[in-house]
N, C-alpha and C positions, 0 to 999 in steps of 0.2 A: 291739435294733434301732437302728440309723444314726438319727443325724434327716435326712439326707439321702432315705435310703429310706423315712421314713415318712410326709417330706413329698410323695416320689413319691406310695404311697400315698395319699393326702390328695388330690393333684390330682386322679390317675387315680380317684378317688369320686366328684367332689365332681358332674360332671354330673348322675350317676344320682341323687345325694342331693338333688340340685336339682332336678329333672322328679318324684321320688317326693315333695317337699315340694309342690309344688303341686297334683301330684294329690290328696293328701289333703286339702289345702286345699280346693282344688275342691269334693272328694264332702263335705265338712263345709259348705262354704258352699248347696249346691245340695239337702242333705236335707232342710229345710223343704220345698221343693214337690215335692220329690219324695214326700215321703209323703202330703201334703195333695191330691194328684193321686190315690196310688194307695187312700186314705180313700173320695176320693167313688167311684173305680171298684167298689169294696168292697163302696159302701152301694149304688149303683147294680142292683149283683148281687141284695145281699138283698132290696132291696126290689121285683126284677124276680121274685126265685123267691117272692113272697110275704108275706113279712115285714114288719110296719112300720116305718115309718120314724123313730119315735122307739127301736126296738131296734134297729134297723140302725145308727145314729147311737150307741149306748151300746156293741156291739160294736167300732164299727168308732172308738172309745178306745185301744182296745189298740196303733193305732198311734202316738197320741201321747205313751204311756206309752213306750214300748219307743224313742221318737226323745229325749226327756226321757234317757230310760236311757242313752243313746247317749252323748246330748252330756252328762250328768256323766260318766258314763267319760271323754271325750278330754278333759275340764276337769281334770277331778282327774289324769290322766296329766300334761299340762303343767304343772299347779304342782306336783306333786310334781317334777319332770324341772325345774325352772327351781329349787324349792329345795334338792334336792341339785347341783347345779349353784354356786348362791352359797355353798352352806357350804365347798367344796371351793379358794372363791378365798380 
């Protein structure tokens, strides 16, 4: 491939590559309240069908495990992606 045409390539990406990086940004910066929101709607549920509220509060963990979960995945994806990236230069 030309570096001409791969620079084409390159340009013609580079918007969508930029509007998909901040999205992600976005949804990684805005998952704290978002699941901290959908927690208390959670506990709200159990403890309206019955439940108390010190179980409701120990099921409704499972969201902060699984946001924890979340965000080591995208941590460990960028430093892996940023250290093969430095060995390569």
């Amino acid at each position: 491939m030309s570096s001409g045409k791969m620079m084409s390539t390159v340009l013609k990406s580079s918007p969508y590559l930029a509007r998909m990086s901040v999205d992600v940004f976005w949804m990684y910066a805005t998952l704290g309240r978002r699941v901290r929101k959908t927690k208390r709607a959670f506990e709200r549920e159990l403890i309206g069908g019955g439940m108390s509220k010190a179980d409701a509060r120990r099921i409704s963990n499972c969201f902060d495990e699984l946001k924890n979960s979340v965000n080591g995945m995208v941590k460990q994806g960028a430093t892996s992606f940023l250290q093969r990236t430095e060995r390569r230069t």
